[in-house]
C-alpha positions in Angstrom: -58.5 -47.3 -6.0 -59.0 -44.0 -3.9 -58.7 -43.6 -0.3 -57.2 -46.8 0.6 -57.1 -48.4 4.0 -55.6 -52.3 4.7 -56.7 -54.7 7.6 -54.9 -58.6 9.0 -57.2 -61.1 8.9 -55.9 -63.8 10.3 -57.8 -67.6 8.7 -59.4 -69.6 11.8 -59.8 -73.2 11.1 -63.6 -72.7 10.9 -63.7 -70.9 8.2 -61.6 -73.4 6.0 -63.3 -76.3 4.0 -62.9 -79.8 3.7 -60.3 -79.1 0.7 -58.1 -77.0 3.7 -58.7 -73.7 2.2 -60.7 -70.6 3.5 -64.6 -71.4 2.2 -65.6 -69.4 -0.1 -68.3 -67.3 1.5 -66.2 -66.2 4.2 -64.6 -63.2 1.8 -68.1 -61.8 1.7 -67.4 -61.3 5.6 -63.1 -60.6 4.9 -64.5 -57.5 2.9 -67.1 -56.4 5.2 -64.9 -56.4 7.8 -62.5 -53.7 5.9 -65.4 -51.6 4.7 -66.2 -51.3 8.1 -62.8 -49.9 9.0 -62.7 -48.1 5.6 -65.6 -46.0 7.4 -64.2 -45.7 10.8 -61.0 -44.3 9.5 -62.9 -42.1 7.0 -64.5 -41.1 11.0 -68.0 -42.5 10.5 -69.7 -45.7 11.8 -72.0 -48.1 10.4 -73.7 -47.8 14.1 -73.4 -44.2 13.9 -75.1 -44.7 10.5 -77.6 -46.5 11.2 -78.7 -44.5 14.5 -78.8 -41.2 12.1 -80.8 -43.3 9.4 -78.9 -44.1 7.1 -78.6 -47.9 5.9 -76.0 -49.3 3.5 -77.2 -52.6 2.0 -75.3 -54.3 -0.3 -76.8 -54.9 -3.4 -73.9 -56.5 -5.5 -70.9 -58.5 -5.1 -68.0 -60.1 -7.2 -65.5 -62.6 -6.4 -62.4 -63.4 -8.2 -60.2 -65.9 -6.3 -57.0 -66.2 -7.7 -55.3 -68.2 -5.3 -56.3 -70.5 -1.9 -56.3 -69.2 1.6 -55.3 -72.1 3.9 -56.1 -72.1 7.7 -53.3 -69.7 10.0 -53.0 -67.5 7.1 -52.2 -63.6 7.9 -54.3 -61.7 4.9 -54.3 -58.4 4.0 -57.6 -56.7 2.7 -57.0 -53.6 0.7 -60.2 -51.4 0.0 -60.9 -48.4 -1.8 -63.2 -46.3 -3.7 -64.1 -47.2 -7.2 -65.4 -43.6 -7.6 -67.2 -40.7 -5.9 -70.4 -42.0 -4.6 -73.8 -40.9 -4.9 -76.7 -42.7 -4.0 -74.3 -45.8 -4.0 -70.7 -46.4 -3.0 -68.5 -48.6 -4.8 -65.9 -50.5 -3.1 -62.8 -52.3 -4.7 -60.8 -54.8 -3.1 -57.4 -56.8 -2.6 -57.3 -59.7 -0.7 -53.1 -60.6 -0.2 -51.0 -63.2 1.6 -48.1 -62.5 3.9 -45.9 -62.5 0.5 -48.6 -59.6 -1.4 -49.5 -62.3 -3.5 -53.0 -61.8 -4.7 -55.3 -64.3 -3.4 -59.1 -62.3 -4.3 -59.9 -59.5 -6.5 -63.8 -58.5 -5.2 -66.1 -55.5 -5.9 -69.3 -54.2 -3.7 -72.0 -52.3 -4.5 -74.1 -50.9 -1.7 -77.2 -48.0 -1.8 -77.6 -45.1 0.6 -81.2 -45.6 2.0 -83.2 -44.0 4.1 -84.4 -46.1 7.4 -87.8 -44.1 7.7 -88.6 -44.6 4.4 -86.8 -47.6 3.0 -86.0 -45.7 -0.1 -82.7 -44.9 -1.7 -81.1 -41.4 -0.9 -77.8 -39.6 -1.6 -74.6 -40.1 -0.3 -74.9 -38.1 3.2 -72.7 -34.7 3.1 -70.9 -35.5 6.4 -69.5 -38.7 4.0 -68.6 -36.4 1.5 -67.3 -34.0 3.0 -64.6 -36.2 4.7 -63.8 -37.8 1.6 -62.8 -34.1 0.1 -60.4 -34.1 3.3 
């Protein structure tokens, strides 16, 4: 993974199942919430984004649980780079428990598109630029 950034999540009892553990849809949001934050600390919004834009869809996701989150559970989400993007970003992620025991290994996909046109563009330059930072 390249340029790394970790967020705590902590589990609310919503988002557990009957069977006690974190339902399994909720990562999909666990790992949106750290891309997010990858962006901000890279110094870019998805707001900002969007009011420049510039739209970042998702258009592939993987999950590979490993191990149950339970309800009150303080994760860690690690995301990073896969590689250098171009017209899409690839994002790789960790999701750990208190311990750094590996509870979800997950991969996105998301495409650079253009707002007026709905068509798929290049990474911007201001992106780029402060990923050579």
């Amino acid at each position: 993974m390249k340029k790394t950034h970790e967020i705590n999540i902590r589990v609310r009892y919503g988002e557990t199942d009957q069977m006690g553990v974190v339902y399994h849809a909720n990562y999909a949001q666990y790992l949106e919430v750290a891309r997010v934050e990858w962006l901000r600390e890279l110094g870019v919004s998805y707001k900002w984004m969007e009011e420049n834009g510039v739209m970042l869809p998702v258009i592939s996701l993987q999950l590979n649980y490993k191990n149950p989150a339970r309800y009150d559970d303080l994760l860690t989400v690690v995301v990073g780079l896969k590689k250098d993007p171009g017209v899409k970003i690839e994002f790789e992620y960790l999701v750990l428990d208190e311990k750094g025991k590996i509870l979800v290994e997950a991969n996105t996909v998301l495409a650079f598109v253009n707002m007026q046109t709905g068509k798929p563009m290049k990474c911007p330059d201001y992106i780029l630029s402060k990923l050579q930072e």
